[in-house]
C-alpha positions in Angstrom: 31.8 51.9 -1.8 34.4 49.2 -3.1 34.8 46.3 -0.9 36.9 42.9 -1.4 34.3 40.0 -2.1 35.3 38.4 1.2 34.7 41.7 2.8 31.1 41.8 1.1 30.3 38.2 1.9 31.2 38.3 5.6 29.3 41.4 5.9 26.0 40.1 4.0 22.7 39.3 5.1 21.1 36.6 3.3 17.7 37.8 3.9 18.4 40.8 1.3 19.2 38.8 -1.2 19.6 38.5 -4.4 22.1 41.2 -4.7 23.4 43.0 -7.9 27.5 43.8 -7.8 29.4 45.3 -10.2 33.4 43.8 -11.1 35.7 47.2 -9.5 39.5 46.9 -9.2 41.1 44.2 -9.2 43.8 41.4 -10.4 40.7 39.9 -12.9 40.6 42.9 -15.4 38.8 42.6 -18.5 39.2 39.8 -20.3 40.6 37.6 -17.7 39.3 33.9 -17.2 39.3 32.2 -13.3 39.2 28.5 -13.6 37.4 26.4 -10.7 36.7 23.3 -10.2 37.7 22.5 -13.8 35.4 25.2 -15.3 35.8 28.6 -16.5 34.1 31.8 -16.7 35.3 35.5 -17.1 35.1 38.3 -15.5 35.4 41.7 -16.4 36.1 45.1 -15.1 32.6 46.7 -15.1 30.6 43.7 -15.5 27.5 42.9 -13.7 27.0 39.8 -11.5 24.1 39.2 -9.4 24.6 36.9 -6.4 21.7 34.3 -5.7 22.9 32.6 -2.5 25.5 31.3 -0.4 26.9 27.8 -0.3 29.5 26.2 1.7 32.5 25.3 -0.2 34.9 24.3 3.1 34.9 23.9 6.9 38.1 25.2 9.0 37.8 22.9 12.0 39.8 23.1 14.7 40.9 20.2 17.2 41.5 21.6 20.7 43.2 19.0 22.9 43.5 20.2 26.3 46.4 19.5 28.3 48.3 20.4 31.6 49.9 23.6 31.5 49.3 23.7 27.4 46.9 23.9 24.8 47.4 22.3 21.3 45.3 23.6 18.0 45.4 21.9 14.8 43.5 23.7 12.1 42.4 21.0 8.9 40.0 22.0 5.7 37.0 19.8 5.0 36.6 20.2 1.2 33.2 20.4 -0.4 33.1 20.4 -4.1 29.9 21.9 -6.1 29.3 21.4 -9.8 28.1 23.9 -11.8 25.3 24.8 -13.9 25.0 26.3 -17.4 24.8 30.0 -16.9 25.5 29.9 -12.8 28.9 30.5 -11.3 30.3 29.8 -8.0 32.7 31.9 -6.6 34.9 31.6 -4.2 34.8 34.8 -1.4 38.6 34.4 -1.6 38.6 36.0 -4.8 41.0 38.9 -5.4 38.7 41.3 -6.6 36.8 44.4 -5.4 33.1 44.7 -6.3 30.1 47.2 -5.7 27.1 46.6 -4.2 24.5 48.6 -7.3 21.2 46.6 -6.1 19.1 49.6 -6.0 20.5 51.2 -9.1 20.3 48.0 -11.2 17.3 46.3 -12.7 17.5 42.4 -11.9 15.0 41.7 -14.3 17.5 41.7 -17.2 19.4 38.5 -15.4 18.0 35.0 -16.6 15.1 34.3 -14.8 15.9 30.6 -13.5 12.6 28.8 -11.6 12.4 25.3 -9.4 10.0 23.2 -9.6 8.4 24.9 -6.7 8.3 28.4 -7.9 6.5 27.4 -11.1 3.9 26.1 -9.4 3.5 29.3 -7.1 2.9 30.9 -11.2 -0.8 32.1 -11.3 -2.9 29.6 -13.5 -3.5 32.4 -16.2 0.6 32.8 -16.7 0.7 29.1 -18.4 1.8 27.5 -20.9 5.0 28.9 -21.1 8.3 27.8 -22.7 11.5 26.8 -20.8 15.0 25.8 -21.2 15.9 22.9 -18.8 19.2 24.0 -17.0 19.5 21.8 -14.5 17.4 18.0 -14.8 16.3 16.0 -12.0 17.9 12.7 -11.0 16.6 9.2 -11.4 13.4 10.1 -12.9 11.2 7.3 -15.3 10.5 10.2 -17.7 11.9 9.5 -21.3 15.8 10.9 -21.3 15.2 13.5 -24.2 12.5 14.8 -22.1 14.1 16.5 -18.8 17.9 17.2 -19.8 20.1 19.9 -19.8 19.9 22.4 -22.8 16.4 20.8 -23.7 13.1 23.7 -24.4 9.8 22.3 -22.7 6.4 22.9 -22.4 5.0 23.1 -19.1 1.3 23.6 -19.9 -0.7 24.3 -16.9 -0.3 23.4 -13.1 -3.0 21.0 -11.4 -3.6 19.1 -8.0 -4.2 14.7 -9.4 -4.8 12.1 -7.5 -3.1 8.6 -6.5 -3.4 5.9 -4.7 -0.6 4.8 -2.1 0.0 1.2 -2.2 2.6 -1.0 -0.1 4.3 -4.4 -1.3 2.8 -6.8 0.6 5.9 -8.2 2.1 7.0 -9.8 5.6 10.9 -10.6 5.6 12.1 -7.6 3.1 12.0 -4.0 3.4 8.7 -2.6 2.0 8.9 -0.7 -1.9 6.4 1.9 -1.8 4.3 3.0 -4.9 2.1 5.8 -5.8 0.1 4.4 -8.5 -2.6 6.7 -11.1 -5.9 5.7 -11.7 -5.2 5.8 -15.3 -2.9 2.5 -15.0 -4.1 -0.2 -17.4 -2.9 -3.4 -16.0 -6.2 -5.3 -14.0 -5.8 -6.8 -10.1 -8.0 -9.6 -8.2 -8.7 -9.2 -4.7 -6.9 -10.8 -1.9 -7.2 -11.5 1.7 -6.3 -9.3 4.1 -5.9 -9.7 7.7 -7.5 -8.5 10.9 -5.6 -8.3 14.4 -9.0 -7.5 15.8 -12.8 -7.7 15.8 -12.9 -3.9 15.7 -10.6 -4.3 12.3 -13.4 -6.7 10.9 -15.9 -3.8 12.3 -14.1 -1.1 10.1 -13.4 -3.3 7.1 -17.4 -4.8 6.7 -18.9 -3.4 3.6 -22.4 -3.4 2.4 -22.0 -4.9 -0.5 -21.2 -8.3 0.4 -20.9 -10.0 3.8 -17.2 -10.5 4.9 -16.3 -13.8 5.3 -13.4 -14.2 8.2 -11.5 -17.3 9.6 -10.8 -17.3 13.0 -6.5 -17.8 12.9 -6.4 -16.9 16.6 -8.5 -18.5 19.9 -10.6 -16.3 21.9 -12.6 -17.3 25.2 -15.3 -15.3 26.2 -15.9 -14.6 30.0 -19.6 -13.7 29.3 -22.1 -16.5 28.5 -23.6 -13.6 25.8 -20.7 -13.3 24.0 -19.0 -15.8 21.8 -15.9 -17.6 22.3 -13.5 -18.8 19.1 -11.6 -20.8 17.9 -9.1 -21.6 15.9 -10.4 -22.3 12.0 -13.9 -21.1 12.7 -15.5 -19.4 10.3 -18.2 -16.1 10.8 -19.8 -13.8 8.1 -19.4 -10.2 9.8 -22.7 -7.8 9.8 -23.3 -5.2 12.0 -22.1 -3.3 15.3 -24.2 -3.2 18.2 -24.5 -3.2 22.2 -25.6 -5.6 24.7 -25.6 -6.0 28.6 -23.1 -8.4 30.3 -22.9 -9.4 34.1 -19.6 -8.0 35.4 -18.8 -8.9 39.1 -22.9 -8.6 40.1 -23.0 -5.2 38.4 -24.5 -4.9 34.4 -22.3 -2.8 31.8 -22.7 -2.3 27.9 -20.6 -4.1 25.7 -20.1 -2.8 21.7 -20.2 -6.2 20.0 -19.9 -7.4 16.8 -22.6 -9.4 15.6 -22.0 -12.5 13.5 -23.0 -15.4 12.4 -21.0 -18.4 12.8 -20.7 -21.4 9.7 -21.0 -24.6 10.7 -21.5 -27.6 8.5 -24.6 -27.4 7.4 -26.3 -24.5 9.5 -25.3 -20.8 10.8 -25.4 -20.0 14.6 -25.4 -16.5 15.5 -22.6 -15.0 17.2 -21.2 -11.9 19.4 -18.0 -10.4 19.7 -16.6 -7.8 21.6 -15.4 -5.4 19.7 -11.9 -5.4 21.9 -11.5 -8.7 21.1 -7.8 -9.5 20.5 -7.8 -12.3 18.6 -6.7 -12.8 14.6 -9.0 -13.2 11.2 -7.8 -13.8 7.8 -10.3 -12.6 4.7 -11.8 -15.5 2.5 -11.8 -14.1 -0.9 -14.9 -15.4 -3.1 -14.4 -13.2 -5.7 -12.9 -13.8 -9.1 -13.5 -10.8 -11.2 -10.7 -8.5 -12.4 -10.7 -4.7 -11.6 -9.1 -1.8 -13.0 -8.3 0.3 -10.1 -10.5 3.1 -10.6 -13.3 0.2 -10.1 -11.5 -1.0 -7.3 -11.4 2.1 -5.5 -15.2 2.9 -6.6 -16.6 -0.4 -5.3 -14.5 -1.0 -2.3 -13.3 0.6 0.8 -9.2 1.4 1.6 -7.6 -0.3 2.8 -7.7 -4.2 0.5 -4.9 -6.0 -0.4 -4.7 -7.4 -4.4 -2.3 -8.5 -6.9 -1.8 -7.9 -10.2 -3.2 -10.5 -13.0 -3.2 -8.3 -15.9 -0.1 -5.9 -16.3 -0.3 -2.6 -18.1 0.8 -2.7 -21.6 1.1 0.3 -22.5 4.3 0.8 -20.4 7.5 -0.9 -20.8 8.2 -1.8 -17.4 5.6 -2.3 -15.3 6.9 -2.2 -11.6 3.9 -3.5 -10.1 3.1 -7.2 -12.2 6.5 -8.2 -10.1 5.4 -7.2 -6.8 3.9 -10.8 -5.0 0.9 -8.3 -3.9 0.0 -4.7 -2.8 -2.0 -3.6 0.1 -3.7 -0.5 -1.4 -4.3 2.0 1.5 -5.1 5.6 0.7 -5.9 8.0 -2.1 -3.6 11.0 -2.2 -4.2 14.0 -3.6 -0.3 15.7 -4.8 0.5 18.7 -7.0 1.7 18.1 -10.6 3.3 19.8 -13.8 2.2 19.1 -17.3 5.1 19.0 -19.1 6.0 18.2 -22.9 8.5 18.1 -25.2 8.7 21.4 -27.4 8.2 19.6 -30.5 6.0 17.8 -29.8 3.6 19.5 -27.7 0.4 17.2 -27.7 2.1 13.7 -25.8 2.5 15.7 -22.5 3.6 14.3 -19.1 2.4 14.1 -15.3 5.7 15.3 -13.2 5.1 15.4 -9.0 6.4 19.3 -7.8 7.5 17.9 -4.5 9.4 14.8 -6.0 10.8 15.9 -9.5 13.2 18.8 -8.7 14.5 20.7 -11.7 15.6 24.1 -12.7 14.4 25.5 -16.2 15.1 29.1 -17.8 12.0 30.7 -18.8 12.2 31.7 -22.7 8.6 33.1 -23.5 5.0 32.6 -23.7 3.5 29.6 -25.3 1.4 31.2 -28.4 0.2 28.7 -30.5 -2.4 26.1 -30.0 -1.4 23.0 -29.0 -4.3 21.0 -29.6 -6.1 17.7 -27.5 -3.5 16.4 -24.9 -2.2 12.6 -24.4 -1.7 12.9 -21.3 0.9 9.9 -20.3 0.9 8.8 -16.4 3.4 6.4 -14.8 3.8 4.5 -11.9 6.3 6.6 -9.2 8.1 4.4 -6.9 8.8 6.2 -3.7 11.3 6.3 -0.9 10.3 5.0 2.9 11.1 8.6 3.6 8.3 10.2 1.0 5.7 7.4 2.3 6.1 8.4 5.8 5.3 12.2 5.1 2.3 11.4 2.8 0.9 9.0 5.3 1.4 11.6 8.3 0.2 14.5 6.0 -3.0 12.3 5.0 -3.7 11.2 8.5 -3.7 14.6 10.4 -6.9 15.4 9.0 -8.9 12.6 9.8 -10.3 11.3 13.2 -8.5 8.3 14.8 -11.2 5.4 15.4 -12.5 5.2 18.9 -10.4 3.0 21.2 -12.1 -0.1 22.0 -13.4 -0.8 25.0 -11.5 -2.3 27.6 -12.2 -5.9 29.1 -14.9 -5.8 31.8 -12.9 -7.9 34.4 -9.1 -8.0 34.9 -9.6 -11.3 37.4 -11.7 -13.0 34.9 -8.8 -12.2 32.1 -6.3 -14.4 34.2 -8.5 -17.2 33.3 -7.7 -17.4 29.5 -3.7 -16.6 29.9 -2.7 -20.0 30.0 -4.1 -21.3 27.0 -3.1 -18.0 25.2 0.1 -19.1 26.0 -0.3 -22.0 24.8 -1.9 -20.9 21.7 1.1 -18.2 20.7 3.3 -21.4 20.1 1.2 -22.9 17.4 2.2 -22.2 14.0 0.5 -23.3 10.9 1.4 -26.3 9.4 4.1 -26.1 5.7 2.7 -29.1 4.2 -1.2 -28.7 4.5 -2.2 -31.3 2.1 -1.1 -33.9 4.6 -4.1 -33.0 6.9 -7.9 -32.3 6.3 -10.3 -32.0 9.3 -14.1 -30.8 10.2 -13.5 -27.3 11.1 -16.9 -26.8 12.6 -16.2 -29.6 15.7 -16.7 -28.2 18.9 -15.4 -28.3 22.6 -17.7 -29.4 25.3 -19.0 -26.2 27.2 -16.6 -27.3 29.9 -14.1 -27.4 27.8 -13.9 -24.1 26.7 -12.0 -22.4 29.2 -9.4 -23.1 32.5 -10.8 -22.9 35.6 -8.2 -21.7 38.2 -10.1 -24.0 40.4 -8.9 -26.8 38.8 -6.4 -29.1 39.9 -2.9 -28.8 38.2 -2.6 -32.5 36.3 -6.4 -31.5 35.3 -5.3 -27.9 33.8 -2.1 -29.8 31.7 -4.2 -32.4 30.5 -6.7 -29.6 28.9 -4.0 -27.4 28.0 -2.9 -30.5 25.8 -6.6 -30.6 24.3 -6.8 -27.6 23.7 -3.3 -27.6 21.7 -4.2 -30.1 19.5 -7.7 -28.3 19.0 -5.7 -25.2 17.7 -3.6 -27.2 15.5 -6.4 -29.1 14.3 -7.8 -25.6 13.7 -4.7 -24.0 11.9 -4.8 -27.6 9.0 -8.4 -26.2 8.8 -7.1 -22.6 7.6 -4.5 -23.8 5.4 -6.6 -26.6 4.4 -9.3 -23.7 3.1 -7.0 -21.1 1.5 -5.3 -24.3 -0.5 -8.9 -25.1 -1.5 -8.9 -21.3 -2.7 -5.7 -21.4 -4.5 -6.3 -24.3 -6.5 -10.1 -23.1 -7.5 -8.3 -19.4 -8.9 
């Protein structure tokens, strides 16, 4: 049965589509041409079209104002232009023509099969390498220009699952770029310190292949005589995890501690801390070696910071020599396309199927053999958007760490709150070369906390002291990643 395309439109279900229709009556007889959008196409009486999907072209709103005793409507369009792709037409349902639904008469197969990036990875390993016509090219990709364009023939040679590691610009006043970078880059980083908001942090990060040497950025006094209090510029060397017994309020409870040892000037002193220690660490880095980054990622645990020293010259721009450093925090695993140019079938490329999103035409089988494969990686800068989803994909299938143990006493916390005030305003110092200090000094053991007992003028005058001991402290830290600096 004939219906008007409007008729057939409102009256379609876009679950059975695609659907094949057939050009009946109408004011578009054979040989006419219908211009749109500055394009045009024919169509024919008798000739076949098969409709893919439905897209919005225009809103009719309607503004409905009520008001006493009347009611005003004022209908407006919201245009909403499409452009057009080599051998796809959009029509309007407007159209003054008739057409016939012949889906179950017709064989679609004989329309252009057109695939997404999506539906050629669904393809069965065994159906590649095929050859395709790009139709429609992807946006803003770093893929040579003759490569992915309109009217060009590829070969995609075989589907894969490859693997990346995500890194973030280390970066504190300036939105974050976001990189997934292949362990076939070229260019060489050194290490560089990272930072710990926690002893449980310092727990996670220890490695066994070299002791990880902290300084202490943040005080911390302990409540227990077992465990360790710190402060500001001291320096530990972090090994192991273990438990011990504290008194709490006349009753005895297991602590998970951290156990350390402290460097003083000449000597070490062992050390304990709680693993729910809130206090701040930043990384001394010792090492001077540069790593590629499949080393890195062999010999070190993710999450480390580093910067690059030796950029990759076999690209032409490399993104990541002008980042000021990278925190490099997981290894992702992603699905890729080899793709390469037709004629030139052995310099092939890595394209991501959830990033790159093109539509090619497939022309035929890939027959001949196309010999070894230079397979050419780059460097994919991604959107905050992207890193989010990988990061949230990545982390549903692991465990989140145990929570820390809370502090054993809440009235014995109220001693330290003071002098963490305190501490919160001290900043380090922007000229450090005007100071140098012995970071290993110590406090009297009376000194190292605030009694509540204690007068008031008594409390000020070792709130002062202990100021000046943080800032002393804080020189010390700038003093030692200065003396860092200038030995790289």
């Amino acid at each position: 049965m004939a219906l008007s395309l409007e008729e057939f439109v409102h009256s379609l279900d876009p679950r059975t589509l695609p659907r094949v229709l057939e050009i009946q009556a109408g004011i578009y007889f054979e040989g006419s041409i219908y211009e749109m959008f500055g394009n045009e196409c024919c169509f024919s009486t008798g000739e076949v079209i098969k409709i893919t999907g439905l897209k919005i072209k225009k809103i009719i709103a309607e503004i409905c104002e009520q008001m006493e005793g009347c009611e005003s409507l004022q209908p407006f369009e919201l245009p909403m232009n499409f452009p057009v792709r080599k051998d796809i037409v959009r029509i309007l349902p407007s159209l003054d023509v008739e057409v016939k639904d012949i889906t179950d008469s017709y064989d679609a197969n004989w329309f252009l099969q057109l695939l997404s990036t999506e539906d050629l990875f669904e393809m069965t390993s065994k159906e590649f390498p095929i050859v395709t016509e790009v139709i429609e090219a992807p946006q803003g990709n770093h893929l040579p220009q003759s490569i992915l364009q309109p009217g060009k023939t590829i070969v995609i040679h075989k589907k894969y699952q490859a693997s990346r590691i995500l890194a973030s610009e280390i970066r504190s006043n300036f939105p974050k770029r976001h990189f997934l970078i292949p362990t076939s880059y070229k260019g060489k980083f050194k290490r560089r310190p990272r930072e710990f908001p926690t002893a449980y942090d310092l727990e996670i990060a220890k490695s066994e292949k070299e002791p990880l040497h902290v300084v202490a950025t943040k005080a911390f006094h302990s409540p227990h005589n077992k465990l360790s209090s710190v402060s500001v510029g001291d320096q530990f060397l972090v090994h192991h995890s273990e438990t011990t017994e504290v008194l709490c309020e006349g009753i005895k409870k297991v602590v998970n501690v951290l156990a350390c040892e402290k460097i003083l000037k000449k000597s070490y002193e062992a050390a304990l801390l709680p693993l729910y220690m809130e206090g701040g660490f930043v990384e001394v880095i010792h090492d001077k070696k540069q790593y590629p980054i499949s080393e890195l990622c062999k010999q070190f645990r993710l999450p480390f910071n580093v910067k690059v020293s030796v950029r990759d010259l076999s690209i032409e721009e490399d993104v990541l020599a002008a980042t000021p450093g990278l925190q490099l925090e997981e290894d992702i695993t992603d699905s890729y396309l080899l793709i390469s140019d037709f004629a030139n079938p052995t310099e092939c490329w890595e394209i991501p199927v959830g990033r790159l999103n093109m539509t090619v035409q497939l022309v035929s089988n890939f027959s001949r053999d196309a010999g070894p494969f230079l397979v050419r990686t780059l460097v994919e800068e991604i959107t905050e958007e992207q890193y989010y989803m990988m990061r949230r994909y990545e982390s549903s299938a692991s465990h989140p760490p145990p929570r820390p143990p809370k502090h054993p006493s809440v009235e014995e916390t109220k001693l330290t709150l003071l002098t963490l005030a305190e501490e919160r305003k001290v900043d380090l110092p922007k000229s450090p070369k005007r100071h140098h200090v012995d970071i290993t000094k110590k406090l009297h053991p009376n000194q190292a906390g605030l009694d509540s007992k204690v007068p008031v003028g008594s409390q000020n005058d070792l709130v002062d002291e202990e100021k000046e001991r943080s800032n002393r402290g804080a020189t010390a830290v700038a003093e030692t990643f200065k003396n860092e600096k200038h030995q790289k």
